[in-house]
VODO-966626 format. One record per residue (C-alpha): residue number from 1; chain; x negated, y negated, z. Coordinates in pm, whole numbers, plus 50000, padded with zeros to 5 digits. Each point is the difference from the previous one (the first is absolute). Example, Ala and Ser with C-alpha at 12.3 -4.5 7.8 and 13.67 -1.06 7.14 Angstrom:
<pts>
pos, unit, east, north, up
1, A, 48770, 50450, 50780 .
2, A, 49863, 49656, 49934 .
</pts>
This chain:
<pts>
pos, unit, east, north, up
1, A, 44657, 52655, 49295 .
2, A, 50144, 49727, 49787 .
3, A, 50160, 50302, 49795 .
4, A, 50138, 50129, 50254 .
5, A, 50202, 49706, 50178 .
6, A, 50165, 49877, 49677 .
7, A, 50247, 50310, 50050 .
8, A, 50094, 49982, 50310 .
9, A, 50052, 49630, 49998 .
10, A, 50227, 50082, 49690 .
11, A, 50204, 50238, 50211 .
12, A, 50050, 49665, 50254 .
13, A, 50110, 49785, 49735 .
14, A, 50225, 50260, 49930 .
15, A, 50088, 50080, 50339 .
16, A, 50087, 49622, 50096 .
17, A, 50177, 49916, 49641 .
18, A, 50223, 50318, 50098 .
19, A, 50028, 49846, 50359 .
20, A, 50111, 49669, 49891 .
21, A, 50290, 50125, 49759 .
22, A, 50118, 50264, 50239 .
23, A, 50047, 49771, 50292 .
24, A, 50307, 49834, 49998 .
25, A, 50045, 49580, 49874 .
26, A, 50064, 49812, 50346 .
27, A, 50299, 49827, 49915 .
28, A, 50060, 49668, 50134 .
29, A, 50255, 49884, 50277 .
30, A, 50354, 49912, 49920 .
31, A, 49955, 49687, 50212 .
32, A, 50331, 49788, 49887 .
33, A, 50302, 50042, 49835 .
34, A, 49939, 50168, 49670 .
35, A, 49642, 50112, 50047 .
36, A, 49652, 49854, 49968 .
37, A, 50076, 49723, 49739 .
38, A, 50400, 49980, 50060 .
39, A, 50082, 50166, 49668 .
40, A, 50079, 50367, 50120 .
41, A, 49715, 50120, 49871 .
42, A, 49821, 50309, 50185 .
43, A, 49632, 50057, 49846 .
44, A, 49828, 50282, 50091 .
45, A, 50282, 50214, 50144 .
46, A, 50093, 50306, 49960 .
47, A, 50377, 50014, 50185 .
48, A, 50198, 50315, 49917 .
49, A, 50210, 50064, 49740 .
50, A, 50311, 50167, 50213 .
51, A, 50121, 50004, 50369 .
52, A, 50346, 49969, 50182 .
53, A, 50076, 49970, 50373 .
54, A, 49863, 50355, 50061 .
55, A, 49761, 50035, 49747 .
56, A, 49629, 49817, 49999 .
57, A, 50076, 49835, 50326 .
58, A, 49675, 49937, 50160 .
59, A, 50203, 49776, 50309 .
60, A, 50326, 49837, 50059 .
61, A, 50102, 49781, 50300 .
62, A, 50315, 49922, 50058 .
63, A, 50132, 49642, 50031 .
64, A, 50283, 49808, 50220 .
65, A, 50003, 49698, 49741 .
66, A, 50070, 50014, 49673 .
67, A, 49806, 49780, 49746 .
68, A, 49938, 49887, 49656 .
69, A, 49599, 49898, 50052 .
70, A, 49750, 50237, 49845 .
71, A, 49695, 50129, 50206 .
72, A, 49663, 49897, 49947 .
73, A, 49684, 50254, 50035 .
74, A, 49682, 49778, 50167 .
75, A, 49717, 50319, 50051 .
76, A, 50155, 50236, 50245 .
77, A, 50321, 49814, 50081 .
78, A, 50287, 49906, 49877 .
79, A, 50229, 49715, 50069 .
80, A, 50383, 49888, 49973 .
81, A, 50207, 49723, 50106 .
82, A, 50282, 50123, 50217 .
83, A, 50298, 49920, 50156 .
84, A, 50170, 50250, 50229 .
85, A, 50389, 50027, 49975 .
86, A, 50236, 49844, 50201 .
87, A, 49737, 49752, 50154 .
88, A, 49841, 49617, 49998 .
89, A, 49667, 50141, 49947 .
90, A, 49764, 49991, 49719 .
91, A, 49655, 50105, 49889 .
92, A, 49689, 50199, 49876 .
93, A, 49948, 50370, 50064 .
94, A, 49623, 50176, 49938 .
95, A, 50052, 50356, 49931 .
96, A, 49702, 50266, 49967 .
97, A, 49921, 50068, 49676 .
98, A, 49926, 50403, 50069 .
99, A, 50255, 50053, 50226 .
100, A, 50285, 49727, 50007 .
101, A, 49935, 49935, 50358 .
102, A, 50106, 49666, 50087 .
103, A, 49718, 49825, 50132 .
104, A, 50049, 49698, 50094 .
105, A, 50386, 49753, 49939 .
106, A, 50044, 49652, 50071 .
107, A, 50343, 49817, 50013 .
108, A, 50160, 49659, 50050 .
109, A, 50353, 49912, 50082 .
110, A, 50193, 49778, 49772 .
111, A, 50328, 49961, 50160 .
112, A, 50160, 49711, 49784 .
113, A, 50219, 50109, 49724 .
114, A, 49858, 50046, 49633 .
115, A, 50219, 50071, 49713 .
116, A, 49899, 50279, 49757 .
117, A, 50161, 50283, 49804 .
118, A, 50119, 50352, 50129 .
119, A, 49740, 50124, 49783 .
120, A, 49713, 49770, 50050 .
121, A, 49942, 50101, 50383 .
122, A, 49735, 49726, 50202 .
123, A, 49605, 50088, 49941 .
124, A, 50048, 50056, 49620 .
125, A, 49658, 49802, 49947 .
126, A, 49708, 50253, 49966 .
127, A, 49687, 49930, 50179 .
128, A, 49682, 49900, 49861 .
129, A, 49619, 50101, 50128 .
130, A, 49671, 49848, 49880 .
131, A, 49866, 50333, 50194 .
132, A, 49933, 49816, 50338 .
133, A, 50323, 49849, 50054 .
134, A, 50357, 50053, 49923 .
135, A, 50293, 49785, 49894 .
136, A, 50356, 50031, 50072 .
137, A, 50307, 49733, 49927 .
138, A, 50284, 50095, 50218 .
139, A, 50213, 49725, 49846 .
140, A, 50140, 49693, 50212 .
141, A, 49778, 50144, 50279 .
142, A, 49680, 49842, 49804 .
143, A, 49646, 50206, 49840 .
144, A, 49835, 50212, 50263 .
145, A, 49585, 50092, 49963 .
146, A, 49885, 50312, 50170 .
147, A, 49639, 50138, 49970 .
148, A, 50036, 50358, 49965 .
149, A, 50052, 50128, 50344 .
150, A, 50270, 49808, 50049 .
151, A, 49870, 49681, 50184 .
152, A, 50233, 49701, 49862 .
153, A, 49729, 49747, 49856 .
154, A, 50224, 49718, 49955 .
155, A, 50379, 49914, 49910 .
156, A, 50144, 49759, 49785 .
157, A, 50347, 49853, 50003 .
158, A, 50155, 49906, 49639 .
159, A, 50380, 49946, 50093 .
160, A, 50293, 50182, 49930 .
161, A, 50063, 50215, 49721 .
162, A, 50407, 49925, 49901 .
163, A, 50111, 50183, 49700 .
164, A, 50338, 50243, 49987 .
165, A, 49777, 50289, 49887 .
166, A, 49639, 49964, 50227 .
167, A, 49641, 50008, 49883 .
168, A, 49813, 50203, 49823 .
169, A, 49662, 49805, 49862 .
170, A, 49645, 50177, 50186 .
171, A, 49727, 49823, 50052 .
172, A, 49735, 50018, 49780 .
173, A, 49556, 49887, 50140 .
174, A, 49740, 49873, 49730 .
175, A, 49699, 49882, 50109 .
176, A, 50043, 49833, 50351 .
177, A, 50397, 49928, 49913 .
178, A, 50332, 50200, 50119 .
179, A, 50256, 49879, 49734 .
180, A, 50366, 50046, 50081 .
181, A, 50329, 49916, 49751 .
182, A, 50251, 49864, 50268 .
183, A, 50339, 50014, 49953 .
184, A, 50202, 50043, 49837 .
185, A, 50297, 49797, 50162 .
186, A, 50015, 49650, 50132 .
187, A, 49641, 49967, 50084 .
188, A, 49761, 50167, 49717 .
189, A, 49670, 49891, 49918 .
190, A, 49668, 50174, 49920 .
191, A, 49699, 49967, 50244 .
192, A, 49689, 50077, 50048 .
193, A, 49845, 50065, 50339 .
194, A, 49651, 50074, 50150 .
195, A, 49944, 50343, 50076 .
196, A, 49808, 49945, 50257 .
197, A, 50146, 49775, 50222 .
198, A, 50376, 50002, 49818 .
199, A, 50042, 49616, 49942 .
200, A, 50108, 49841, 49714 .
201, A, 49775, 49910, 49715 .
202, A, 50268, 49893, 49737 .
203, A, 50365, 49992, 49926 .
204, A, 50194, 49983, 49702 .
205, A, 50408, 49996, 49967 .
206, A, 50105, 49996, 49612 .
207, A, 50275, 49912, 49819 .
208, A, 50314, 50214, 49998 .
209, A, 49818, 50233, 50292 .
210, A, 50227, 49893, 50291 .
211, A, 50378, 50041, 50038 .
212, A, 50259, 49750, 50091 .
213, A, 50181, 50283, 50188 .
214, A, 49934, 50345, 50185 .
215, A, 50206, 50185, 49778 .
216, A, 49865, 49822, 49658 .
217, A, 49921, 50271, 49722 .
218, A, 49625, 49862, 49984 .
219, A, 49663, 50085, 50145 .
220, A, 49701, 50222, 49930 .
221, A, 49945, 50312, 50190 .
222, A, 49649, 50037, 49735 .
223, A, 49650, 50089, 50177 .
224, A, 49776, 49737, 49809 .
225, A, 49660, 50189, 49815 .
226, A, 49692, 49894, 49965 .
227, A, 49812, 49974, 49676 .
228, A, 49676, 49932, 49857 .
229, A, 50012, 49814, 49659 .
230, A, 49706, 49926, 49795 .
231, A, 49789, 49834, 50272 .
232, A, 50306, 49911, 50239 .
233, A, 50199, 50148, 50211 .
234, A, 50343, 49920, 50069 .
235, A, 50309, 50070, 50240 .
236, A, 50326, 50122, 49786 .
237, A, 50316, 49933, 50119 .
238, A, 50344, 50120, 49857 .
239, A, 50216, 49736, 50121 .
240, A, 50382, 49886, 49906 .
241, A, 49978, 49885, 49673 .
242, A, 49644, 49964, 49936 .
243, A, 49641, 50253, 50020 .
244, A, 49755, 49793, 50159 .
245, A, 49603, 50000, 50029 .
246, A, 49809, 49806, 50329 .
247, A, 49675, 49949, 50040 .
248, A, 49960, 50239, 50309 .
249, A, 49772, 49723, 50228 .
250, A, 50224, 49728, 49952 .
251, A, 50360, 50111, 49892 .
252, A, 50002, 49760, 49664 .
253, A, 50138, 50104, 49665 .
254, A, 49773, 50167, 49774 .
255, A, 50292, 50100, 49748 .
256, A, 50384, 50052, 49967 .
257, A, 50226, 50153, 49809 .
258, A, 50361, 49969, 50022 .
259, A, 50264, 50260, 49893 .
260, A, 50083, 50222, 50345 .
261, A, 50333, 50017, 50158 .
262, A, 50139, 49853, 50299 .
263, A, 49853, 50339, 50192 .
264, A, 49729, 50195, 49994 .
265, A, 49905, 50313, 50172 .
266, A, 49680, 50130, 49814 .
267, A, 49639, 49927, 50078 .
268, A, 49815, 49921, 49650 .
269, A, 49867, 50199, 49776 .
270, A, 49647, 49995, 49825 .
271, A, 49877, 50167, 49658 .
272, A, 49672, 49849, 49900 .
273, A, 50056, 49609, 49954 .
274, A, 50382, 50054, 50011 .
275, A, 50231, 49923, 50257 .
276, A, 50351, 50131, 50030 .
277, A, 50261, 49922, 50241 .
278, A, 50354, 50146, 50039 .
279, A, 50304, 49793, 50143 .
280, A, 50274, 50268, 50199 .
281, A, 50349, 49940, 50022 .
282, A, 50003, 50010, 49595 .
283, A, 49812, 49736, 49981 .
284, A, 49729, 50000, 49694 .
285, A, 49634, 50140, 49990 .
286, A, 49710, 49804, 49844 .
287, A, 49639, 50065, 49880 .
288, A, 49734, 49719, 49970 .
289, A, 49668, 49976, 49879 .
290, A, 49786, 49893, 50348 .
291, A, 49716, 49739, 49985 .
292, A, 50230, 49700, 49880 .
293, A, 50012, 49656, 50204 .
294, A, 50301, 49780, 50105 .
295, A, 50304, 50177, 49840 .
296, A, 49982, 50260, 49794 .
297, A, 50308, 50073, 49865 .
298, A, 50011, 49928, 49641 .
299, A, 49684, 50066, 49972 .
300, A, 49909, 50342, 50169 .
301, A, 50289, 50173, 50059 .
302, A, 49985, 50304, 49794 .
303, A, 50369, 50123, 50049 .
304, A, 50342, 49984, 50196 .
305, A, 50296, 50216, 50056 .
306, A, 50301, 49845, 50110 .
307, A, 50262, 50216, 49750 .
308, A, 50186, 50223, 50054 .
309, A, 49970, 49935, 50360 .
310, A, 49731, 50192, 50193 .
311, A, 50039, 50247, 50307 .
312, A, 49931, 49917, 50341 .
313, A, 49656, 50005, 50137 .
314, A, 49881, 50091, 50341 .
315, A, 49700, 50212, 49940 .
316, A, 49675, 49891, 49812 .
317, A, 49940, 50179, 49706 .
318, A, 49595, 50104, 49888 .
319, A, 49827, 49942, 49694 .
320, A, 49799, 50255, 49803 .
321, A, 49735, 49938, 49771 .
322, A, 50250, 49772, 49693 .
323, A, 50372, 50112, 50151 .
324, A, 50193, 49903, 50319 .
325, A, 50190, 50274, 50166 .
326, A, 50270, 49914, 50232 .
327, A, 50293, 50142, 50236 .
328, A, 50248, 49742, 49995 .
329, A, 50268, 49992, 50319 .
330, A, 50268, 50208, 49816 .
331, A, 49716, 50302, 49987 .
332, A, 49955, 49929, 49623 .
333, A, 49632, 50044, 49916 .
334, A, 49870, 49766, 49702 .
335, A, 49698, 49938, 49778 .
336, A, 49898, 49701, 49855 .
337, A, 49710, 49900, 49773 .
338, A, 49831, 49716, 50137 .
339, A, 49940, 49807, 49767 .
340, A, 50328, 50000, 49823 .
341, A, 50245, 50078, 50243 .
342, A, 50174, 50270, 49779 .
343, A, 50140, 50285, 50199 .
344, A, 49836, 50311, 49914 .
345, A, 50230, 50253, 50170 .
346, A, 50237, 49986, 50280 .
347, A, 50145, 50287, 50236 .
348, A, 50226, 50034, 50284 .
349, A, 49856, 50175, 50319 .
350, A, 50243, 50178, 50166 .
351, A, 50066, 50004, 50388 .
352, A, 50046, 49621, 50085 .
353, A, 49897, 49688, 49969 .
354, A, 49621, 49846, 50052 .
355, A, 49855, 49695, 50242 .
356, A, 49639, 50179, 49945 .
357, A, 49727, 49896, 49804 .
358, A, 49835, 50228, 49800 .
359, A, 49601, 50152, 50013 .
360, A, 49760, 50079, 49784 .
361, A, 49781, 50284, 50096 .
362, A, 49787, 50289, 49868 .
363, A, 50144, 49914, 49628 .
364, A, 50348, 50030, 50122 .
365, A, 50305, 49773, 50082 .
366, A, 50140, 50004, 50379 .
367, A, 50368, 49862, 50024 .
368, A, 50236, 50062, 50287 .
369, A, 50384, 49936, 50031 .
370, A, 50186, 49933, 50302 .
371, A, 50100, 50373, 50018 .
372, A, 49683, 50072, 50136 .
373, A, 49893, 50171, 49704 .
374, A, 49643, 49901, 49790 .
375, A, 49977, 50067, 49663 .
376, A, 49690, 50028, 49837 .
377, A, 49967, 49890, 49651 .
378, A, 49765, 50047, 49695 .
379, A, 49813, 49708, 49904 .
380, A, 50195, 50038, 49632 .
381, A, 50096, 49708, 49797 .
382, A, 50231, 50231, 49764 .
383, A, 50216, 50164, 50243 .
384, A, 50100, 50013, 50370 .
385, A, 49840, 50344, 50099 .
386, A, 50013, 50076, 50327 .
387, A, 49770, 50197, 50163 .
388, A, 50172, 50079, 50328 .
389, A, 50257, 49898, 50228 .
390, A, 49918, 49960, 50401 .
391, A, 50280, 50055, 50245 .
392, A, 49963, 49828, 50387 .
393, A, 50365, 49973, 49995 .
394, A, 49986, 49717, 50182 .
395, A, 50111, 49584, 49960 .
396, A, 49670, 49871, 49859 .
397, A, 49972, 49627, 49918 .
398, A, 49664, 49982, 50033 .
399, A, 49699, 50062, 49773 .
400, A, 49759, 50242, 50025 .
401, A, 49617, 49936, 50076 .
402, A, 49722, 50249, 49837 .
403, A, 49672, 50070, 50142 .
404, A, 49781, 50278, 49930 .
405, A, 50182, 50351, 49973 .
406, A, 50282, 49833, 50176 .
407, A, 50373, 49828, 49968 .
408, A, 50098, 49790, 50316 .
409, A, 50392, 49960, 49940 .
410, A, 50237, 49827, 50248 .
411, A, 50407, 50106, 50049 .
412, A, 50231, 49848, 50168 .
413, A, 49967, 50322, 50286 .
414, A, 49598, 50108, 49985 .
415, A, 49654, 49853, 49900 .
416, A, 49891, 50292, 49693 .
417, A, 49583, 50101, 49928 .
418, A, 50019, 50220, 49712 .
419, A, 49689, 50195, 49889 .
420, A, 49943, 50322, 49783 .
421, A, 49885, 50318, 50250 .
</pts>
C-alpha cells in the first residue's frame, strides 16, 4: 500500500508546484505617490508593453477637472484628488477598479483666493491609503481623512499655501504618522500628523525653506521617502539647499547634506545605502552615502553636478540595479551611474516635454511626456533603446501607477486603466 501512495502523492507535489508557478504573483497596491515604497517601483507586475487611446483600454472616464495628481490603486478602488473646473470646490474621488464607476466623491469649498501656476491646477497632491483610510491635501483648504467609503474621519487645518506656482508635495503614512512637506511659499514647514485622529505630533521649519515673498524662486514641491538604514529608519527630505534625514517619531536631524538648489521638485532616490537627490530649475544633483550623523557633507557625499548647468526637473527619475535613469523636463532621458555620477548615455524623446516620473516594471522603464505619450524603455545602461512608444494624445502631467496587469494613467480630459486583452 505504501508502494502504491508514494506515486500518486508525487503527482500532487507536482500538481501543486505547477499550481503555484502558474498562478499569477499578487502584486501589491500602489497606495501613494510613486508606489509601495515611493520609489516607482512596481514588483510583481506584469503591465503591457503597448496601448494608445483605442488600443488596450480596459476603461476610461471622462473628467471635468484637469489635474496633475497621480491615482492611487487601494484593492478594488482607485482614488484621485480632484478639482472640477471653473469652481471653489475641491476633493477625493473613489472610482471602481473593474469598471471606473465612480463610487463614492467628497468635496469642500475653498472660496478664498490661492495663487498657483496655469499649469499646476488645485488638488495636485496625490492621496495616500494605509488600506483602511485615505488621505488627501487639497492645499490651503487643510488634510482631509476618509475611511474607504467615503466617511470623512477627521480634518486638519495647516494654513494657507502662498506660492506663485501652487503645491505639489503628497502625503506620505509610516507607522501611525501622515507626513506632509508644506509649502512651498511664505509658510513651509514639514509635519507630521496622527493618522488617526489628524493632530499634530511634530513640526519642523528649516533654514532657507520659506520665502520672503509669493513670487520668490524658492520652495520644494519634493514628496519626502522613507528609508530603512542599517537598523534605522529615516524621513528624506529634498529641501532648498540641503537633503535632510529626521528621525520619523520626533522630526530631529539624523543627517544632512548640503549641496541642492534653491528648488527642488524630485522625491529622493534610493540604490542600496545611497541616496541621490536632484535640484530642478538647473540646479545641481547630489549622491551621498546614508547612515552618517550630524552633517555629512565632506564626509559622505559621493558626488555633485553643478557644471555645465543641469536641465529642469519635474518628474522623479527610477533607479535600476547600479544606474539612475531619468526624463528630465525638456523630454531628455539620462543615465547615470550611481556611484560616480558619470553620464552613461543621454537621448532626446521626441513629442514634448515631461512633469512625470518614471516606473519600473516587469524589467522595463515607464516614462511619459506631457504629450500624452509613454515610452517604454529597456533597462540598458549602454544605450537608450526604446521598446515602444504609447500614444493617449492627451495633456498628461501626472504619473502613472502600476498594479497587476494594469496602467492607471491620468490626462488632463479622462482617468485611463490600461490592460492587455
Amino acid at each position: 500500500m505504501k508502494c502504491q501512495l508514494q506515486p500518486l502523492t508525487l503527482v500532487w507535489k507536482v500538481w501543486l508546484v505547477g499550481l503555484l508557478v502558474a498562478a499569477p504573483a499578487q502584486a501589491a497596491d500602489w497606495p501613494q505617490w510613486r508606489g509601495p515604497q515611493g520609489t516607482g517601483q512596481a514588483p510583481d507586475t506584469a503591465p503591457p508593453l503597448t496601448w494608445s487611446a483605442t488600443e488596450n483600454v480596459k476603461w476610461k472616464v471622462a473628467l471635468d477637472g484637469q489635474g496633475n495628481a497621480s491615482p492611487i490603486v487601494v484593492g478594488q478602488k482607485v482614488f484621485i484628488t480632484h478639482a472640477p473646473n471653473d469652481s471653489n470646490l475641491r476633493g477625493l474621488r473613489c472610482y471602481d477598479r473593474a469598471t471606473g464607476e465612480l463610487k463614492w466623491k467628497h468635496e469642500v469649498e475653498y472660496g478664498e483666493q490661492e495663487p498657483t501656476h496655469n499649469t499646476n491646477p488645485f488638488c495636485s497632491a496625490s492621496p495616500v491609503s494605509d488600506g483602511e483610510r485615505v488621505i488627501a491635501w487639497y492645499g490651503s483648504p487643510g488634510v482631509y481623512c476618509y475611511d474607504l467609503e467615503g466617511k470623512l474621519l477627521w480634518r486638519t487645518d495647516l494654513g494657507k499655501v502662498e506660492h506663485i506656482w501652487g503645491f505639489g508635495s503628497s502625503p506620505v503614512i509610516h507607522e501611525g504618522l501622515v507626513f506632509l512637506n508644506f509649502g512651498p511659499g511664505l509658510s513651509a514647514f514639514v509635519v507630521a500628523l496622527d493618522k488617526q485622529t489628524g493632530k499634530e505630533v511634530w513640526r519642523r521649519q528649516f533654514p532657507g525653506q520659506r520665502s520672503e515673498e509669493i513670487g520668490e524662486f524658492r520652495g520644494s514641491w519634493s514628496t519626502p521617502v522613507v528609508h530603512r538604514e542599517g537598523d534605522r529608519t529615516v524621513l528624506l527630505l529634498s529641501l532648498p539647499g540641503t537633503l535632510r534625514a529626521l528621525d520619523p517619531a520626533t522630526g530631529n536631524d539624523v543627517w544632512t547634506c548640503d549641496g541642492l538648489g534653491a528648488l527642488v521638485y524630485t522625491s529622493p532616490l534610493i540604490a542600496g545605502d545611497v541616496v541621490i537627490a536632484m535640484s530642478g530649475y538647473g540646479g545641481p544633483a547630489l549622491a551621498v552615502k546614508s547612515g552618517g550623523n550630524g552633517d555629512v557633507t565632506a564626509t559622505h557625499r559621493l558626488w555633485r553636478h553643478e557644471t555645465p548647468k543641469p536641465p529642469q526637473r519635474v518628474g522623479s527619475g527610477v533607479i535600476v540595479g547600479p544606474h539612475l535613469y531619468i526624463l528630465n523636463e525638456p523630454g531628455i532621458a539620462w543615465c547615470l551611474d550611481v556611484q560616480t555620477g558619470e553620464k552613461k548615455w543621454e537621448e532626446r524623446l521626441t513629442g514634448g516635454n515631461s512633469w512625470t516620473s518614471m516606473v519600473h516594471a516587469g524589467g522595463r522603464i515607464y516614462a511619459g511626456n506631457t504629450a500624452g505619450t509613454t515610452f517604454v524603455l529597456a533597462v540598458n545602461p549602454a544605450k537608450c533603446e526604446i521598446l515602444a512608444e504609447n500614444k493617449l494624445g492627451e495633456l498628461t502631467r501626472a504619473s502613472p501607477a502600476l498594479v497587476d496587469s494594469q496602467v492607471f494613467i491620468r490626462t488632463y480630459e479622462n482617468l485611463y486603466c490600461l490592460e492587455a486583452k
